[in-house]
Backbone as a chain_set.jsonl record, in Angstrom:
{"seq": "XXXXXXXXXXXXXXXXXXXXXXXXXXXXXXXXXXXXXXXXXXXXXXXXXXXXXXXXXXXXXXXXXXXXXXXXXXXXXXXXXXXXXXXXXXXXXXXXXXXXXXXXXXXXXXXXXXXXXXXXXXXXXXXXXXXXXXXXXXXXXXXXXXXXXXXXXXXXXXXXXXXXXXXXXXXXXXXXXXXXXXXXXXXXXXXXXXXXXXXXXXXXXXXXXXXXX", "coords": {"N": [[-8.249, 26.2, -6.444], [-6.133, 23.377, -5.605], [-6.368, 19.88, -5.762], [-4.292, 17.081, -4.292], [-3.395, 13.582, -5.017], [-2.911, 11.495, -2.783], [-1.799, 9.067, -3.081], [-0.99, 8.632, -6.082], [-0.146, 10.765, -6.658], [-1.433, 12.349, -8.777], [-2.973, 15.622, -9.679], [-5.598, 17.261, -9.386], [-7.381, 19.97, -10.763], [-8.815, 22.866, -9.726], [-9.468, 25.191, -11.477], [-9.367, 24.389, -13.97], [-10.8, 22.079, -13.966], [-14.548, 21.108, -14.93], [-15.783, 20.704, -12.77], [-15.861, 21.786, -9.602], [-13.575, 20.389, -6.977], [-14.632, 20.027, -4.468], [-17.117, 19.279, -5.13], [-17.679, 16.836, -6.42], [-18.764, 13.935, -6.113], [-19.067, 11.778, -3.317], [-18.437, 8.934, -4.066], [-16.374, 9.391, -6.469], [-13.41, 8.443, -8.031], [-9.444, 8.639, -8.407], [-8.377, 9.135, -10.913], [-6.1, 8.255, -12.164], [-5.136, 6.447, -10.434], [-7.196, 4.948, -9.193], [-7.86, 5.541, -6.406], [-9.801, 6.955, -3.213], [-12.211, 9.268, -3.448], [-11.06, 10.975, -0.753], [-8.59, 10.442, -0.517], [-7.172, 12.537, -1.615], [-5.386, 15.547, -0.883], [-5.644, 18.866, 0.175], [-3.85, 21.157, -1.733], [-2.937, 23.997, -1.327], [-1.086, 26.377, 0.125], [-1.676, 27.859, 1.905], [-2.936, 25.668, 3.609], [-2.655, 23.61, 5.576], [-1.659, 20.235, 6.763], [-1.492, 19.307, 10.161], [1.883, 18.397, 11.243], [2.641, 15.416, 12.278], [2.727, 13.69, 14.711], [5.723, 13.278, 16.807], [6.889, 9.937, 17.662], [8.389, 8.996, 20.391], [11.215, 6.748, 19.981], [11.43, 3.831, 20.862], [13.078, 0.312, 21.669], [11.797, -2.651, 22.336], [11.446, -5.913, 23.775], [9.943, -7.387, 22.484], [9.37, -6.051, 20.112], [12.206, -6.809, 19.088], [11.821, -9.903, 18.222], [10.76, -11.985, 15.943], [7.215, -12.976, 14.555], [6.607, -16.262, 12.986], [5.062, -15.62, 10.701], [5.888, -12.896, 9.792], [8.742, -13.89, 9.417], [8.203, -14.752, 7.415], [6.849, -13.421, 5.855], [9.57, -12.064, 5.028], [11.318, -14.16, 4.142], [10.585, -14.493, 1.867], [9.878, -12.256, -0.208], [13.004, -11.66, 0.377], [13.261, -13.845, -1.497], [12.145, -13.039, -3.929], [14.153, -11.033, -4.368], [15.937, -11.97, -4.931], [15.414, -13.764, -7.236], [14.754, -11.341, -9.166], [17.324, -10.557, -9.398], [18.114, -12.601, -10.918], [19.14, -15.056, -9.617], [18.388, -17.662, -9.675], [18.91, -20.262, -8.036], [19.296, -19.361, -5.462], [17.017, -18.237, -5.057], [15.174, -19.943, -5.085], [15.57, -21.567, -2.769], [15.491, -19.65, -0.75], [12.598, -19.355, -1.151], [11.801, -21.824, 0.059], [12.048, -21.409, 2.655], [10.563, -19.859, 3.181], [8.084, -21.078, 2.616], [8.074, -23.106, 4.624], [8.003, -21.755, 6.897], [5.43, -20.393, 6.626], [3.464, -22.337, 7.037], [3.71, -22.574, 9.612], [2.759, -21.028, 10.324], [0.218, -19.841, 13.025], [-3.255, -20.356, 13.389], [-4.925, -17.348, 12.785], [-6.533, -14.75, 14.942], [-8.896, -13.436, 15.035], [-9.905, -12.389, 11.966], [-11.579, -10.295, 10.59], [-12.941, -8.124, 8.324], [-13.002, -5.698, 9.724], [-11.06, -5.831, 11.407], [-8.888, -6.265, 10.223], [-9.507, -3.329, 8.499], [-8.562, -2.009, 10.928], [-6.154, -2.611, 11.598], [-4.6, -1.466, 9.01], [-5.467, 1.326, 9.43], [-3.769, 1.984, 11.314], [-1.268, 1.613, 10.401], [-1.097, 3.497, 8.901], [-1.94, 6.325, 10.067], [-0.158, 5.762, 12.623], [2.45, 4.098, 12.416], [4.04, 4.334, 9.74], [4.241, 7.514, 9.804], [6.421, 7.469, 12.132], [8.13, 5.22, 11.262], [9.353, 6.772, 8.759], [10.44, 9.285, 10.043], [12.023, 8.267, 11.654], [13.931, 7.322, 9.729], [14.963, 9.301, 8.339], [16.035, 10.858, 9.875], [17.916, 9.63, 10.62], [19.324, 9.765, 7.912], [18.655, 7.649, 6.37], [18.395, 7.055, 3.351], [17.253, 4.846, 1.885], [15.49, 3.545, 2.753], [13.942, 5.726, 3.487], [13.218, 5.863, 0.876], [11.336, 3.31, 0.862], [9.862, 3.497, 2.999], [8.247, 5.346, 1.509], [7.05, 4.14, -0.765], [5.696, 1.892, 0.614], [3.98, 3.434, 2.272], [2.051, 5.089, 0.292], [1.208, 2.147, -0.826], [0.091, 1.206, 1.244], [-1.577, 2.927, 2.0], [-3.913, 2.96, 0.105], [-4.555, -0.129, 0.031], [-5.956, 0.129, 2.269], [-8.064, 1.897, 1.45], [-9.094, 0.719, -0.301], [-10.335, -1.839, 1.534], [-11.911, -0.201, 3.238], [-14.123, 0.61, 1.261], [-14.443, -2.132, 0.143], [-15.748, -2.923, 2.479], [-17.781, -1.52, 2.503], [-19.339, -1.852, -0.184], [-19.111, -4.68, -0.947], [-19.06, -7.927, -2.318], [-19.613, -6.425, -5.356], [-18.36, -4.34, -5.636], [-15.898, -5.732, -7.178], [-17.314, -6.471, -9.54], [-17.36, -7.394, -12.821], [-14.759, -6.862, -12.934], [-11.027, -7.042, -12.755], [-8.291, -8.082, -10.251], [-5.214, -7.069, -9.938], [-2.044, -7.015, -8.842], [0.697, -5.436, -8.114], [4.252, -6.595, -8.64], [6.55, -5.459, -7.878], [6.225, -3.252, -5.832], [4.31, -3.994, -5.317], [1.618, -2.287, -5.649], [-2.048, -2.463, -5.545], [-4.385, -2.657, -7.733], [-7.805, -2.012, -9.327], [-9.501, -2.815, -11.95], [-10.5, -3.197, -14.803], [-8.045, -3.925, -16.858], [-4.741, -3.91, -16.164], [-2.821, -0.851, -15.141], [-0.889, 1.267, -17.238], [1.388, 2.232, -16.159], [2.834, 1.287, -13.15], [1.158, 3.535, -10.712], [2.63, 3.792, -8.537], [5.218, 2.99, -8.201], [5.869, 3.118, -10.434], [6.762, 1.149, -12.772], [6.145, -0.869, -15.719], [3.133, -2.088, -17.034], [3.305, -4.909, -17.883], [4.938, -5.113, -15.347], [2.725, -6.239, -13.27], [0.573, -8.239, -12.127], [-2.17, -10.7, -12.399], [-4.254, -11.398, -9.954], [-5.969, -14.441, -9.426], [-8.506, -17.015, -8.743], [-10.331, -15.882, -6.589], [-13.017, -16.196, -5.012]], "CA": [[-7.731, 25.194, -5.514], [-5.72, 22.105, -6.798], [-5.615, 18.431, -4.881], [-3.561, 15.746, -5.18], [-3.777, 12.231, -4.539], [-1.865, 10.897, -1.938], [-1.382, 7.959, -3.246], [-0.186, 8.523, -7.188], [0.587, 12.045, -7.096], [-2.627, 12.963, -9.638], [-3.528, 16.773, -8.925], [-7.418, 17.905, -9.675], [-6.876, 21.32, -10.661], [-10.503, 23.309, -9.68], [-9.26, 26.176, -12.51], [-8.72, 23.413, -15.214], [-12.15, 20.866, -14.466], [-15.694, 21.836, -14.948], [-16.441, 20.629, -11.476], [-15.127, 21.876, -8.541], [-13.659, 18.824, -6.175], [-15.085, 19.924, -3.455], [-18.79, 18.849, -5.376], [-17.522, 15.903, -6.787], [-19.496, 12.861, -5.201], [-17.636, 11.076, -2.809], [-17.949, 7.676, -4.83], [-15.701, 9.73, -7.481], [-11.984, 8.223, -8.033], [-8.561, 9.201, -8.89], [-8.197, 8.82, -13.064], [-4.727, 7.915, -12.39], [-4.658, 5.052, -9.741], [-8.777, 4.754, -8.647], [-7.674, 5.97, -5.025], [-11.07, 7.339, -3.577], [-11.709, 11.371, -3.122], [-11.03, 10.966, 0.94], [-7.105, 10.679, -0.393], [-6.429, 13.555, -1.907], [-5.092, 16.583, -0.117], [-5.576, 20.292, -0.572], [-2.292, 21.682, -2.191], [-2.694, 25.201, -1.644], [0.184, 26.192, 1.015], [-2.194, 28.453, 3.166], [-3.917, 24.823, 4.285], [-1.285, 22.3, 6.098], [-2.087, 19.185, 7.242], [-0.221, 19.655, 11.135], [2.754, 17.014, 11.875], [2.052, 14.107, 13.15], [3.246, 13.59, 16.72], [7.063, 12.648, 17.393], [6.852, 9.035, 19.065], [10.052, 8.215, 21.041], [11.575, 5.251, 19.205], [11.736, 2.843, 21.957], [12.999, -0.833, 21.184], [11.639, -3.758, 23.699], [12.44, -7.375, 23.724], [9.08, -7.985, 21.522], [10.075, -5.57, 18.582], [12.822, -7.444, 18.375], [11.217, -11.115, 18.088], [9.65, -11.636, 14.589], [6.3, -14.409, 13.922], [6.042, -17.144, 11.735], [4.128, -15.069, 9.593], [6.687, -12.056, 9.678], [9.842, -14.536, 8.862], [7.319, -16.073, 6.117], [7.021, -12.372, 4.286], [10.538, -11.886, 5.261], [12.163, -14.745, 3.151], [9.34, -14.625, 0.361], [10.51, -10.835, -0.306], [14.274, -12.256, -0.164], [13.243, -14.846, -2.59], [11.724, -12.088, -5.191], [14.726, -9.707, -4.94], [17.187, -13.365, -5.688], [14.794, -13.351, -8.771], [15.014, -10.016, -10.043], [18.866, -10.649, -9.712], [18.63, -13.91, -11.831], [19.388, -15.689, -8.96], [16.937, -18.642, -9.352], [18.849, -21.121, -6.573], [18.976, -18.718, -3.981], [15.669, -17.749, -4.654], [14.81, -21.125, -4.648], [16.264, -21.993, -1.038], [14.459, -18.555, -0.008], [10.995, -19.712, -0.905], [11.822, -23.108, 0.695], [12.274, -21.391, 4.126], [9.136, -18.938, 3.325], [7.006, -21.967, 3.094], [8.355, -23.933, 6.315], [7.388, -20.246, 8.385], [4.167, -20.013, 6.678], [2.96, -23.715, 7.075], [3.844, -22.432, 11.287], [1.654, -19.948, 11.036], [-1.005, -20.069, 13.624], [-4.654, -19.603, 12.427], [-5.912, -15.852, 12.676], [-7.731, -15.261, 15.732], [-9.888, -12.048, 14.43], [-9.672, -11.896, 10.319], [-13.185, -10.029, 10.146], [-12.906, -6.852, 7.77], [-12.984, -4.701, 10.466], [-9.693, -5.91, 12.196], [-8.015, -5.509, 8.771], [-9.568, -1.943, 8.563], [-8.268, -1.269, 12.034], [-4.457, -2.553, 11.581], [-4.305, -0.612, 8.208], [-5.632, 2.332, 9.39], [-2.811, 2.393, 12.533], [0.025, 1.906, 10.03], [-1.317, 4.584, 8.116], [-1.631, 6.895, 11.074], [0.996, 5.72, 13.113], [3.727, 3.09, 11.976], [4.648, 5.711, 8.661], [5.15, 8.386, 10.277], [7.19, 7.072, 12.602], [9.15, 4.904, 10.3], [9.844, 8.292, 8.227], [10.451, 10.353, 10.873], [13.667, 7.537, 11.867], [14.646, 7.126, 8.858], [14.751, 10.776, 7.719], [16.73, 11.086, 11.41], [19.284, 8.641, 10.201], [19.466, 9.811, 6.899], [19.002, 6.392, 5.192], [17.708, 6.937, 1.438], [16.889, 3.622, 1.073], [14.686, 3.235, 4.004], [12.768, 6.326, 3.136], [12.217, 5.345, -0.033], [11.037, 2.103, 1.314], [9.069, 4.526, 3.45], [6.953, 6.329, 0.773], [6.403, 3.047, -1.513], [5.131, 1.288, 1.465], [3.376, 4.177, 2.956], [1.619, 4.358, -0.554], [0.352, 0.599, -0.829], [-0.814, 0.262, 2.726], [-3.133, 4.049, 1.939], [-4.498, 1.972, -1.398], [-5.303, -1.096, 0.807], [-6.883, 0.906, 3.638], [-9.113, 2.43, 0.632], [-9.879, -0.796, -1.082], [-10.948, -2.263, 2.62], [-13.323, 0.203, 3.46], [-14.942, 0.341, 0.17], [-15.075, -3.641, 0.271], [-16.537, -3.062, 3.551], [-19.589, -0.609, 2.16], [-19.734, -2.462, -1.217], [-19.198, -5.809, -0.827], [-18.441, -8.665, -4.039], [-19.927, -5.468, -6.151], [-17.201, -3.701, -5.917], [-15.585, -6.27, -8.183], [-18.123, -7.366, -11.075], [-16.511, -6.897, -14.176], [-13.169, -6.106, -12.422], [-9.988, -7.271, -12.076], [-7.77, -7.563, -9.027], [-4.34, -6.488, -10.32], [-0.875, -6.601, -8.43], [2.582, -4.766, -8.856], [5.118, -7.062, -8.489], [8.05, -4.701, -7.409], [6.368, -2.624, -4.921], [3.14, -4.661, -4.022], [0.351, -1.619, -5.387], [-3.627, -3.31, -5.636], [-5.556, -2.233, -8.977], [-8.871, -2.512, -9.013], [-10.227, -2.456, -13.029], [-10.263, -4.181, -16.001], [-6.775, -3.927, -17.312], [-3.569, -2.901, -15.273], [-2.648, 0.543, -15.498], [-0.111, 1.381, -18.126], [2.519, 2.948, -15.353], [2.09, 1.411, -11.767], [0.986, 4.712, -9.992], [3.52, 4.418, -7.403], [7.01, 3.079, -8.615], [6.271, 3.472, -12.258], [7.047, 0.045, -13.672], [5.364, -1.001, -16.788], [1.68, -2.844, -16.685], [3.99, -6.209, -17.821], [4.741, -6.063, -14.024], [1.299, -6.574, -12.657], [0.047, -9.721, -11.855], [-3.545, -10.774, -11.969], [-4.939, -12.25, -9.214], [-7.116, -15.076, -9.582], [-9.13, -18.253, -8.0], [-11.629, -15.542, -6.331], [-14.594, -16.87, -4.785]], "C": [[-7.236, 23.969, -6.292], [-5.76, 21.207, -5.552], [-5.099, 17.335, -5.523], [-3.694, 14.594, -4.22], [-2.321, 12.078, -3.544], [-0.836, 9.337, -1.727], [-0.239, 7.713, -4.873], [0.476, 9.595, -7.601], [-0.138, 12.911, -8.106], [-2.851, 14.439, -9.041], [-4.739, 16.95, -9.752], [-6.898, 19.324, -9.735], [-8.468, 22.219, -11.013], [-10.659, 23.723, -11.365], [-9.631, 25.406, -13.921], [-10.082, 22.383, -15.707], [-13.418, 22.083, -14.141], [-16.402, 21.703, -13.952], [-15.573, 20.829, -10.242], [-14.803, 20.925, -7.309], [-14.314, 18.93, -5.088], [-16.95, 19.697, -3.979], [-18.332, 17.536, -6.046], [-17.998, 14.892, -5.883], [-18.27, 11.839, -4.522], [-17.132, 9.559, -3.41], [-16.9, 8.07, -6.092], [-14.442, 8.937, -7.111], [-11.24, 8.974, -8.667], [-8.552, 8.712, -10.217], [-7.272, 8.247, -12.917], [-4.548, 6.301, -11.78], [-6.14, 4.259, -8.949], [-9.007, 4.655, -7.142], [-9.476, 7.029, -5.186], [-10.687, 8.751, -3.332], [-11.227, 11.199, -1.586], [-9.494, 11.027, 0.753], [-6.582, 11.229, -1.098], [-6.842, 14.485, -1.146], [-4.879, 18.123, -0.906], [-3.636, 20.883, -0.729], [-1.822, 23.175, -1.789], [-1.902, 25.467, 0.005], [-0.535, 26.937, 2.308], [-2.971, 27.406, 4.381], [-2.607, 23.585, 4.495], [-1.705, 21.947, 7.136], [-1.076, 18.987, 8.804], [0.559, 18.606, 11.088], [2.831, 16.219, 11.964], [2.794, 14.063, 14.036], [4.519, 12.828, 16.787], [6.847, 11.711, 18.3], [8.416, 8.654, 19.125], [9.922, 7.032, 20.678], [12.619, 4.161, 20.441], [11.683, 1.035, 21.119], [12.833, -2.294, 21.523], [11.615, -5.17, 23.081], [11.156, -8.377, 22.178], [8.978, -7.963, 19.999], [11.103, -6.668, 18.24], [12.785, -9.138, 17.9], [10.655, -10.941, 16.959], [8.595, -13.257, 14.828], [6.765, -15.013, 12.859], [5.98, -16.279, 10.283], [5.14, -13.56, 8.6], [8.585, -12.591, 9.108], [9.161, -14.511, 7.459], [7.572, -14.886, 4.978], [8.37, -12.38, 4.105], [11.636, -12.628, 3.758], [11.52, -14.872, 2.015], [9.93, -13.28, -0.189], [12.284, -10.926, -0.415], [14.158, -13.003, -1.813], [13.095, -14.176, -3.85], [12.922, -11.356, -5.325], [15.894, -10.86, -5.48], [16.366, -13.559, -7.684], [14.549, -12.58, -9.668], [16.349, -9.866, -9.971], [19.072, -11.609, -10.359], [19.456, -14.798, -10.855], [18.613, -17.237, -8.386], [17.505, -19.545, -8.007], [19.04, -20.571, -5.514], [17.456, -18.547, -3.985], [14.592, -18.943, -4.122], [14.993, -21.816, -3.164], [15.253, -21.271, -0.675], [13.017, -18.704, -0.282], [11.085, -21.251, -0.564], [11.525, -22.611, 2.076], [11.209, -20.474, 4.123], [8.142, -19.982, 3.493], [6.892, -22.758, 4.176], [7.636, -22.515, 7.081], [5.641, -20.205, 7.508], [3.124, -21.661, 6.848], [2.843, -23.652, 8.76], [3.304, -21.779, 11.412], [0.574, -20.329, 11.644], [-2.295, -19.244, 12.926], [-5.337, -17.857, 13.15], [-6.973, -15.984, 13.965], [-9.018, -14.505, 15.585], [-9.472, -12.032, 13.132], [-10.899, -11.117, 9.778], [-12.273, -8.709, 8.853], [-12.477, -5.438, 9.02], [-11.765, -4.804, 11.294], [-8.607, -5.606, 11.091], [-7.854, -4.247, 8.595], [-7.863, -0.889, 9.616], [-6.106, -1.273, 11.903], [-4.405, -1.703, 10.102], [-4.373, 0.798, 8.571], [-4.309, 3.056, 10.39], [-1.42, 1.882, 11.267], [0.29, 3.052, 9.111], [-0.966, 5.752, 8.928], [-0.767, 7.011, 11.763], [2.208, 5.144, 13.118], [4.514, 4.267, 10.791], [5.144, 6.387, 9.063], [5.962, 8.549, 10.949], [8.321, 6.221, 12.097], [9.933, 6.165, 9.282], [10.691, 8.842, 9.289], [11.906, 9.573, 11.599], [14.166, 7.689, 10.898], [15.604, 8.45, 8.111], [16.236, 11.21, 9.174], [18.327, 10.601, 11.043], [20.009, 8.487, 8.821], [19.33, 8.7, 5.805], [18.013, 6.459, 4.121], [17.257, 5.778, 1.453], [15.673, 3.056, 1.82], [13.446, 4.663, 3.979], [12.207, 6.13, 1.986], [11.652, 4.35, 0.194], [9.586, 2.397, 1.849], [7.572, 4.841, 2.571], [6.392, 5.314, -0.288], [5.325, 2.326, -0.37], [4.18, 2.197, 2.245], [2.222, 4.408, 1.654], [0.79, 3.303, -0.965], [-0.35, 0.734, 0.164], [-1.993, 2.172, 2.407], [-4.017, 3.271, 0.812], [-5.419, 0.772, -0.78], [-6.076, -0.197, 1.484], [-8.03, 1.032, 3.007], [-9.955, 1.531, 0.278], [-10.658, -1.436, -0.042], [-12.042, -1.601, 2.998], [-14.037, 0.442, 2.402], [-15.213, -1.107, -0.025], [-16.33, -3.821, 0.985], [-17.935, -2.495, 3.067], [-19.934, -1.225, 1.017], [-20.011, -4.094, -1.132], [-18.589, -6.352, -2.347], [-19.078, -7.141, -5.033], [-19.02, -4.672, -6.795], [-16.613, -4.602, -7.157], [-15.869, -6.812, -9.238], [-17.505, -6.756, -11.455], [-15.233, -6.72, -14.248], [-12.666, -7.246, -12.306], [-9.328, -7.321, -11.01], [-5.769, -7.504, -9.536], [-2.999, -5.91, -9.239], [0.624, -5.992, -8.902], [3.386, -5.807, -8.481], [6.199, -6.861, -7.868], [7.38, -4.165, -6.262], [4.229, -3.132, -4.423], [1.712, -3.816, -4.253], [-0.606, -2.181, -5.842], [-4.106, -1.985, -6.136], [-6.573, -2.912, -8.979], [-9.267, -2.119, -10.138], [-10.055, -3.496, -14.095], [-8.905, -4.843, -16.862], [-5.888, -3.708, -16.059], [-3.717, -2.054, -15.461], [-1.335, 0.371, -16.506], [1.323, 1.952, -17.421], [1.79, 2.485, -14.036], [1.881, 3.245, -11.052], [1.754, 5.07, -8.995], [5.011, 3.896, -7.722], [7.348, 2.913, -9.886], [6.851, 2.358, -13.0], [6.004, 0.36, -14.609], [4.09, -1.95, -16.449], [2.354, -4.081, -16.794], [4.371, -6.789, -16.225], [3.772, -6.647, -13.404], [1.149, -8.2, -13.167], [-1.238, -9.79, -11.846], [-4.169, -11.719, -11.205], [-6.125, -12.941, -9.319], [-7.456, -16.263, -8.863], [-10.343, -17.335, -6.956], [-12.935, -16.312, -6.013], [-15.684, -16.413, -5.378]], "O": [[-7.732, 23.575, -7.348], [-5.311, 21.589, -4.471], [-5.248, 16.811, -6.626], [-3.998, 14.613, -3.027], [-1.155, 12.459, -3.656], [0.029, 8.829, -1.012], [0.786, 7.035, -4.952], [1.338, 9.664, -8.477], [0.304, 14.028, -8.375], [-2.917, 14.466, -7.812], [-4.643, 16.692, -10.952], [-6.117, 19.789, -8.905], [-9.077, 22.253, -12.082], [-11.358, 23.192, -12.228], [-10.182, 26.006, -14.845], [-10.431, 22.0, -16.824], [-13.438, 23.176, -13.573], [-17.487, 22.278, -13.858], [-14.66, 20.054, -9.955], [-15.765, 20.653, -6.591], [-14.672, 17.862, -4.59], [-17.871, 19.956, -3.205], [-19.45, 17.057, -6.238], [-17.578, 15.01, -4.732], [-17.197, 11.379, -4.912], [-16.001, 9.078, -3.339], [-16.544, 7.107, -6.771], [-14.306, 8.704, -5.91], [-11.68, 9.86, -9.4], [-8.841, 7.521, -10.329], [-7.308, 7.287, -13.686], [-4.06, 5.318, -12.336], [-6.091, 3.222, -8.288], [-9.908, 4.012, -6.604], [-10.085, 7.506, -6.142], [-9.606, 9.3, -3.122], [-10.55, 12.215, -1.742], [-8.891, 11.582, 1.67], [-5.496, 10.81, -1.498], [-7.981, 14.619, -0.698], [-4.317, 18.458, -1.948], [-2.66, 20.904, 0.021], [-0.653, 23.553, -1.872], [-2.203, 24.734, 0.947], [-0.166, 26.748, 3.467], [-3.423, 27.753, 5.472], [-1.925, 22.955, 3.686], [-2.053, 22.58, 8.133], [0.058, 18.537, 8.638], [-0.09, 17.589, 10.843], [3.782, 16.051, 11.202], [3.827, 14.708, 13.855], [4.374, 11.606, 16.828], [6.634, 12.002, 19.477], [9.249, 8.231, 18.324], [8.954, 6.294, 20.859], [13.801, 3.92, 20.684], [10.814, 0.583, 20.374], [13.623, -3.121, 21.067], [11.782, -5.365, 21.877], [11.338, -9.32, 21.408], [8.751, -8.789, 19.115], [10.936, -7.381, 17.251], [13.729, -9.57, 17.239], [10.036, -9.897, 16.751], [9.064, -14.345, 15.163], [7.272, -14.435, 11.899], [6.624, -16.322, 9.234], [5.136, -13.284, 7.4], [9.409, -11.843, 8.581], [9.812, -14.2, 6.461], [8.097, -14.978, 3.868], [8.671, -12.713, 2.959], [12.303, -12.09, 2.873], [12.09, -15.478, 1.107], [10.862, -13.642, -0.908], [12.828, -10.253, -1.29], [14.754, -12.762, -2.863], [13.749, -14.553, -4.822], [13.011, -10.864, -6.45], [16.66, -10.56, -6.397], [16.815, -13.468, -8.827], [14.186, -12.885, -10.804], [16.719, -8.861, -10.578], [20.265, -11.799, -10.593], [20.49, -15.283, -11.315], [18.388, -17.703, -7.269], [16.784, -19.618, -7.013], [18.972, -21.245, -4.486], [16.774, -18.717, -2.975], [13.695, -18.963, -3.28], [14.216, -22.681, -2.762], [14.2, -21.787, -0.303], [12.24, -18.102, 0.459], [10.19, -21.908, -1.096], [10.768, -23.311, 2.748], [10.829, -20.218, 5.266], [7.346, -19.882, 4.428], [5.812, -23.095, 4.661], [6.666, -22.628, 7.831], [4.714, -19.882, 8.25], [1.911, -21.603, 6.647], [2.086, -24.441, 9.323], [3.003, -21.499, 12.573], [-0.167, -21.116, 11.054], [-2.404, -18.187, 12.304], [-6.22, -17.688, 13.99], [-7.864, -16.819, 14.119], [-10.089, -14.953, 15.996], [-8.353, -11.521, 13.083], [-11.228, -11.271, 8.602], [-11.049, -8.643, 8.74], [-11.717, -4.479, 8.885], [-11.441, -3.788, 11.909], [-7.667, -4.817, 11.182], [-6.746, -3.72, 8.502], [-6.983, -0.052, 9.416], [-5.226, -0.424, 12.045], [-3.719, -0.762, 10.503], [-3.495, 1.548, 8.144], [-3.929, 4.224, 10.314], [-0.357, 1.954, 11.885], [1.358, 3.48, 8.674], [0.118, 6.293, 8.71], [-0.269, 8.132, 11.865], [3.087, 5.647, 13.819], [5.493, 4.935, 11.127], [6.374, 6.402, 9.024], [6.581, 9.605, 10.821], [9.456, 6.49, 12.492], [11.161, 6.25, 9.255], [11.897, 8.668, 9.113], [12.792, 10.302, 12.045], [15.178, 8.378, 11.025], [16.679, 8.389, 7.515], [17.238, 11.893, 8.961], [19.441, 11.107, 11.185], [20.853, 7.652, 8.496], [19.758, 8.779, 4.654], [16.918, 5.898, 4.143], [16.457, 5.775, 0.517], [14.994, 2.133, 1.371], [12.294, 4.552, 4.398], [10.987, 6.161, 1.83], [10.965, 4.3, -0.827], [8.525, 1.901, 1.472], [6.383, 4.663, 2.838], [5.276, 5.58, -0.736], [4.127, 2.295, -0.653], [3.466, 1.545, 3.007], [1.201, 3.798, 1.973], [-0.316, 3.547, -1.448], [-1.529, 0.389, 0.077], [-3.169, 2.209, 2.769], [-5.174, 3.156, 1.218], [-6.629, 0.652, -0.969], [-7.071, 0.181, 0.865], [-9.048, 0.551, 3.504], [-11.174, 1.468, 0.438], [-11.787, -1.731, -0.435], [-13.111, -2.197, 3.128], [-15.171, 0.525, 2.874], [-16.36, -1.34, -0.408], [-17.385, -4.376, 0.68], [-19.014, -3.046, 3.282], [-21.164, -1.268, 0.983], [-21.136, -4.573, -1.268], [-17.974, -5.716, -3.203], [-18.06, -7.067, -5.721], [-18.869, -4.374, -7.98], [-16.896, -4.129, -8.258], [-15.106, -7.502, -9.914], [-16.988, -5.752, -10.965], [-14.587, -6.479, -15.268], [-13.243, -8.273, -11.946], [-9.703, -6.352, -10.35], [-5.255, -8.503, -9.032], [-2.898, -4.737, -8.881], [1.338, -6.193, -9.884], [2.937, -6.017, -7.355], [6.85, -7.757, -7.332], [7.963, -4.619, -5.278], [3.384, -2.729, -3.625], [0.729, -4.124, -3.579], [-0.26, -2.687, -6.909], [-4.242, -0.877, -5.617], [-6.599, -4.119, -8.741], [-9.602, -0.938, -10.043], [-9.42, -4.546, -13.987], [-8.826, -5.967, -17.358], [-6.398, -3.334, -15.002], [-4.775, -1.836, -16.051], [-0.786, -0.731, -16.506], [2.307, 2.094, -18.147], [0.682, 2.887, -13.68], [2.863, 3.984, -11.117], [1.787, 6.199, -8.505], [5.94, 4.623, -7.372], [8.429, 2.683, -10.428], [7.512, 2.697, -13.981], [5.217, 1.306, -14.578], [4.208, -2.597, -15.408], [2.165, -4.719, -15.759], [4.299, -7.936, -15.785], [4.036, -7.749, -12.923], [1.472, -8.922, -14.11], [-1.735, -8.857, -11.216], [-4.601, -12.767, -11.684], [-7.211, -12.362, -9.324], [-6.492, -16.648, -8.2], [-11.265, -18.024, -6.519], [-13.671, -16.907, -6.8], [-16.773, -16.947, -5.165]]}, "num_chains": 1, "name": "protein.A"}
């Protein structure tokens, strides 16, 4: 039996290790990107994971309204791609108008762990596959790749959240907290990785997050 991660693309190959994954303890990680065992999937073609459910792509007056908070990533994410074009005074304008929308953001009315869990786990489940499943419809390349980077990060978070949740600060003695720059993936170790695990930059992109409580 072989599995692979769902997050970096790592396969466990039973034939190949001296432990078969299905005995591997569930605190085990991926070698490649430290995704836990719960996200890798059996490879072998007789075992398929069914569908996921066709939702009618309906577009009501709320979809199309964005928050504060949703402008705020909006022009912050402008501002980075004016800076990876060497565009410092656009980028500059564009994190002028990211900080006016995030200075409007209203305060959080639920931020527990468990409301975090819950919206990760529903874009995992259901926002993805439904974003795919248009995009793929409409043929736009650029929007599925968008797709599988972002579908990607938000399984990584999900992971990191409920392991926060059962560990607590533990999880991070000794550790790092480690961002990609280009496509946003959260490392959790001492170093970066030497190849982000999901859009393959170099460790020079990563960022290390710090001021931690």
């Amino acid at each position: 039996m072989q599995y692979k991660c769902s997050i970096c693309g790592y396969v466990y190959d039973d034939a190949k290790e001296k432990v078969p994954f299905t005995d591997l303890p569930d605190s085990w990680k991926c070698p490649l990107c430290g995704a836990p065992k719960s996200a890798f999937e059996p490879l072998d073609t007789d075992v398929k994971k069914p569908a996921p459910a066709k939702a009618a792509v309906r577009l009501d007056e709320d979809m199309q309204k964005l928050s504060a908070g949703q402008l705020a990533a909006l022009f912050t994410n402008l501002a980075r791609g004016c800076e990876k074009q060497y565009k410092p005074e656009e980028s500059k304008l564009f994190r002028e108008i990211a900080d006016f929308f995030t200075a409007a953001m209203p305060d959080v009315s639920d931020a527990s762990m468990d409301s975090l869990i819950a919206l990760l786990r529903a874009d995992v489940e259901e926002y993805y596959p439904n974003a795919k499943s248009t995009a793929q419809e409409n043929q736009d390349r650029g929007a599925q790749r968008i797709c599988v980077w972002g579908d990607k990060v938000t399984r990584m978070m999900y992971s990191l959240a409920e392991r926060y949740k059962a560990e607590g600060e533990t999880m991070l003695q000794g550790m790092e907290v480690w961002v990609c720059t280009v496509c946003g993936f959260i490392y959790i170790g001492e170093k970066a990785p030497d190849l982000c695990p999901v859009c393959k930059v170099p460790s020079w992109k990563f960022e290390k997050i710090t001021g931690r409580a």
